[in-house]
N, C-alpha and C positions, 0 to 999 in steps of 0.2 A: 504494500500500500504506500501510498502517498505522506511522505511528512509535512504535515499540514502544520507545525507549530514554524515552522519558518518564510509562512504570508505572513502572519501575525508583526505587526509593525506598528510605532507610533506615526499617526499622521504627518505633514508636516502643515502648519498651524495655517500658511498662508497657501496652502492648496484645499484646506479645508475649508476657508473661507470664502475663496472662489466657488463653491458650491452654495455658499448661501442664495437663497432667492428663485433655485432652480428647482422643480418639479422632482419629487422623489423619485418618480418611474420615469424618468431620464434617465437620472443619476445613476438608478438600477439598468437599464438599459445598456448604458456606454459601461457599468463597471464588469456587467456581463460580458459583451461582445470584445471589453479588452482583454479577459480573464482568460477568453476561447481566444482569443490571436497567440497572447501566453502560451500557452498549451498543444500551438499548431494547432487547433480548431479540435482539440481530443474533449469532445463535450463531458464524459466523465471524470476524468481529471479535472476539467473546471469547475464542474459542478460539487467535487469533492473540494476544492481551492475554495470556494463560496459558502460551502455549509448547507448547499442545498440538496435536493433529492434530484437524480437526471431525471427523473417524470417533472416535477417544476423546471428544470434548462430544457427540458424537450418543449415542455409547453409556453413557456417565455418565448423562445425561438421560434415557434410555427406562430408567435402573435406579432414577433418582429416581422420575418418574413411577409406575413400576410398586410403588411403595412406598408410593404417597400423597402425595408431595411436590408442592404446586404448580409447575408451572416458568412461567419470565415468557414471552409470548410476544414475539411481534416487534412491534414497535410499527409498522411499514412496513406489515405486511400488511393487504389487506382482507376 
């Protein structure tokens, strides 16, 4: 498995304030789809890097997608 105690990080104070004022399911959005470029587009690995379950990255992504949003694919795949 994944060592996940080494995402874990302190903010930095004026990155975290550039997010004041923005919509949370942006915020969730971009921190998603940057999580999967991270990870070559390996949705499990990200969704384990997030703390969420791949049924919620599955279903986040099929609601980006369906909105227009590019999502990264997997870079393993042929």
């Amino acid at each position: 498995m994944y060592d996940i105690d080494k995402y874990f990080f302190e903010p930095d104070p004026e990155a975290t304030e550039a997010l004041v004022g923005l919509p949370v399911a942006d915020v969730e959005r971009d921190l998603i789809l940057a999580t999967l470029r991270h990870t070559d587009g390996n949705r499990t690995h990200a969704a384990n890097v997030l703390g969420i379950s791949i049924r919620t990255m599955r279903n986040k992504l099929r609601e980006y997608a369906q909105s227009g949003v590019l999502i990264p694919a997997n870079a393993t795949q042929d």
